[in-house]
C-alpha positions as a Markdown table, in Angstrom:
| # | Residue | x | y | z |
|---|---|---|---|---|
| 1 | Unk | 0.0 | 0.0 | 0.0 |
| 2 | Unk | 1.6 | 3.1 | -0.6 |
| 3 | Unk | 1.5 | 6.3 | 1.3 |
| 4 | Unk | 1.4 | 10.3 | 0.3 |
| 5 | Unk | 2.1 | 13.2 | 3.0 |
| 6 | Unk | 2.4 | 16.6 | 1.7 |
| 7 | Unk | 4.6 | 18.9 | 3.4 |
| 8 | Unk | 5.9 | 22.4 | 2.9 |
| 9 | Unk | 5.1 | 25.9 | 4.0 |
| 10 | Unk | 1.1 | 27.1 | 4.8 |
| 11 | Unk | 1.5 | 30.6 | 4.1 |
| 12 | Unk | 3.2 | 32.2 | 0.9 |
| 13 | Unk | 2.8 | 35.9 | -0.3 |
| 14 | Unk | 1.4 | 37.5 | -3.4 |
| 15 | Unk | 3.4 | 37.1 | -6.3 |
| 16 | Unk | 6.0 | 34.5 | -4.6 |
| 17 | Unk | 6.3 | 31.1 | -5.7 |
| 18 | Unk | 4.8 | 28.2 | -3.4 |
| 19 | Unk | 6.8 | 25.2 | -2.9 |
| 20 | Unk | 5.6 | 22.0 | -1.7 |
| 21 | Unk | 6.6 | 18.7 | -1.3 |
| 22 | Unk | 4.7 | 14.7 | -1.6 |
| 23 | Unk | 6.9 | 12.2 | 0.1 |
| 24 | Unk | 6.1 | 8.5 | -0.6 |
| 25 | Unk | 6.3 | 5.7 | 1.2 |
| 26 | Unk | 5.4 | 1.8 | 0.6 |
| 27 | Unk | 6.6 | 2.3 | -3.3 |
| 28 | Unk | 8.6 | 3.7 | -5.4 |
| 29 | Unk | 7.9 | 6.9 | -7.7 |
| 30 | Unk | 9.6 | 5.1 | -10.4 |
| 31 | Unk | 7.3 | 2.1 | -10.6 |
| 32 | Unk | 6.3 | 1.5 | -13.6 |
| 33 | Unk | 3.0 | 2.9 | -14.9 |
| 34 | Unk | 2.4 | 5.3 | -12.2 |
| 35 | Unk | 1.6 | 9.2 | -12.4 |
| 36 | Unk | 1.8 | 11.3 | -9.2 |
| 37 | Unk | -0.3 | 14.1 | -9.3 |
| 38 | Unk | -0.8 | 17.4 | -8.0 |
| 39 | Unk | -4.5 | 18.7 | -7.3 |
| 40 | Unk | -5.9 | 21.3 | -5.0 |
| 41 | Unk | -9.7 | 21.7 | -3.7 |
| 42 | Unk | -11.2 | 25.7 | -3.1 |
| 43 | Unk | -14.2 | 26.5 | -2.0 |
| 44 | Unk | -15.3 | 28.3 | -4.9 |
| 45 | Unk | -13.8 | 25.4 | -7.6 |
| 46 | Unk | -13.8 | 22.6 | -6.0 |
| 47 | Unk | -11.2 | 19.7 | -7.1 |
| 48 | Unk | -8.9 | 21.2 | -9.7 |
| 49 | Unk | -6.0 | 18.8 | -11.2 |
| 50 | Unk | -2.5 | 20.7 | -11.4 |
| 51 | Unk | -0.6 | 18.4 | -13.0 |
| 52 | Unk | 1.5 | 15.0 | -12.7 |
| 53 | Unk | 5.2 | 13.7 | -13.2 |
| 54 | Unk | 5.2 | 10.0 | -14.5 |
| 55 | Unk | 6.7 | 7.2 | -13.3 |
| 56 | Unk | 9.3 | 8.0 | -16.4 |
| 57 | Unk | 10.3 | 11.6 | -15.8 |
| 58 | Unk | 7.5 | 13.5 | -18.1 |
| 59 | Unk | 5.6 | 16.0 | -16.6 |
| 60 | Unk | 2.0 | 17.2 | -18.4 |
| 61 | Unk | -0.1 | 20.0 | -16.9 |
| 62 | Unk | -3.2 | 21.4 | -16.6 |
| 63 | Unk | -3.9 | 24.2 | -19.5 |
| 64 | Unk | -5.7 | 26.3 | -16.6 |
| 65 | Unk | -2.3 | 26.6 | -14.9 |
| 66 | Unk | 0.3 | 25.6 | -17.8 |
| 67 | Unk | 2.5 | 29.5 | -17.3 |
| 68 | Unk | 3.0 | 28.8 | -13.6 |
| 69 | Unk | 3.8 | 25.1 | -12.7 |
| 70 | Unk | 6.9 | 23.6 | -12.2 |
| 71 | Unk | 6.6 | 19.3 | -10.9 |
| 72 | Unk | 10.1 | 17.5 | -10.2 |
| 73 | Unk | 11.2 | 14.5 | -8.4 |
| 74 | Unk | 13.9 | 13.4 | -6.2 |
| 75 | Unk | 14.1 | 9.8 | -7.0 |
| 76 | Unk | 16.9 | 9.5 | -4.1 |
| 77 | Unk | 14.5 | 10.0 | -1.6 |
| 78 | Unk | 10.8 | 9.3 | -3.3 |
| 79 | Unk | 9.9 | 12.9 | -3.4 |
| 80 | Unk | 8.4 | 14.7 | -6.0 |
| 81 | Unk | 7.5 | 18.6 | -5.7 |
| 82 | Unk | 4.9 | 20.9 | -6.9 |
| 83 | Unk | 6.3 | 24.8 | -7.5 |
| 84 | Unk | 3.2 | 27.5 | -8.4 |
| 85 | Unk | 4.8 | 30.8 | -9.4 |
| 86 | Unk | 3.3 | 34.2 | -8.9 |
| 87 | Unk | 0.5 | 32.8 | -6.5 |
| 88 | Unk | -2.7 | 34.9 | -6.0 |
| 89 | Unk | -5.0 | 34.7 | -3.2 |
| 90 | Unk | -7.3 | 32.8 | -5.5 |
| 91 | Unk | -4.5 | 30.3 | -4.8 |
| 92 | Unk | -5.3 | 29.8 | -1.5 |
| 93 | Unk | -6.8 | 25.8 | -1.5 |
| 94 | Unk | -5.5 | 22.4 | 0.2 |
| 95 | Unk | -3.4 | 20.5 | -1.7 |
| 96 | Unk | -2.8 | 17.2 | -2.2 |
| 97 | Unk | -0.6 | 14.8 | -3.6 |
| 98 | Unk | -2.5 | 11.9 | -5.3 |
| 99 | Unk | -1.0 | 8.5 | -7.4 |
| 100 | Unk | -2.9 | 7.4 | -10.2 |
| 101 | Unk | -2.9 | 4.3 | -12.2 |
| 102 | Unk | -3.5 | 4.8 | -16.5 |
| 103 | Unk | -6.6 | 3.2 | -17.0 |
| 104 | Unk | -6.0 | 0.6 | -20.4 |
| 105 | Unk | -10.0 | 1.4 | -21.0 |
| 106 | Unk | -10.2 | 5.4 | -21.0 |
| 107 | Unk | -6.9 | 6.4 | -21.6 |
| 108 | Unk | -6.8 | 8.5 | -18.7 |
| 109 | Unk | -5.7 | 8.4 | -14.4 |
| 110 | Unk | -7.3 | 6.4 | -12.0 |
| 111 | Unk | -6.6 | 8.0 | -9.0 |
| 112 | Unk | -5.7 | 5.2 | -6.1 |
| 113 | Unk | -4.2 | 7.0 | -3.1 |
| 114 | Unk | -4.4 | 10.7 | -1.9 |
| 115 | Unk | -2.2 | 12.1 | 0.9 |
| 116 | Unk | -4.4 | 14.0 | 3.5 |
| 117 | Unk | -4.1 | 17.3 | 2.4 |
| 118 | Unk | -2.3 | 20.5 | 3.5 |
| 119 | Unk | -3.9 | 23.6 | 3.9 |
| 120 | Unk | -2.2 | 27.0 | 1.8 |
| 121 | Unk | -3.4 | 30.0 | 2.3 |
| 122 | Unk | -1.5 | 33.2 | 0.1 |
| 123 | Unk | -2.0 | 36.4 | 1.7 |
| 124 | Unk | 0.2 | 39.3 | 2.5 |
């Protein structure tokens, strides 16, 4: 079974960059066939996917947030990271860090196991 905990600051300012981290545990983040998303939930959205790196080092994102998203991986110690530049308070959300599985059927994520969340708020 494998485990997510997002970690990283709660607080960033206007036009900063926010920096988190999903450390995983119970597999690796180079398993084949698995993506490890970003997605955050507002109150005014909802769920929003962000973006993924795969188990192979490619990174697609979401066209909403394409200009300001930045998703690497330490494969030395099963990290991978989400960095949002020029945040907004409209950025303000929880985040998580999710795995998904490609689904042979729909061509798209199944997503398995989230991490809990943690909360970001972007004020001044």
């Amino acid at each position: 079974q494998v485990q997510l905990q997002e970690s990283g600051p709660g607080l960033a300012k206007p036009s900063q960059t926010l920096s988190l981290t999903c450390t995983v545990s119970g597999g690796s983040i180079t398993t084949n066939g698995y993506y490890w998303s970003w997605i955050r939930q507002t109150p005014g959205k909802g769920l929003e996917w962000i973006g993924y790196i795969s188990y192979s080092d490619s990174t697609y994102y979401s066209p909403s947030h394409r200009s300001r998203v930045f998703i690497s991986r330490d494969t030395s110690r099963n990290q991978f990271t989400l960095q949002l530049s020029s945040v907004t308070p409209e950025d303000t959300a929880v985040y998580y860090c999710v795995l998904g599985e490609l689904n042979s059927a729909s061509s798209w994520c199944d997503f398995r196991d989230w991490g809990q969340g943690t909360q970001v708020t972007v004020s001044s």
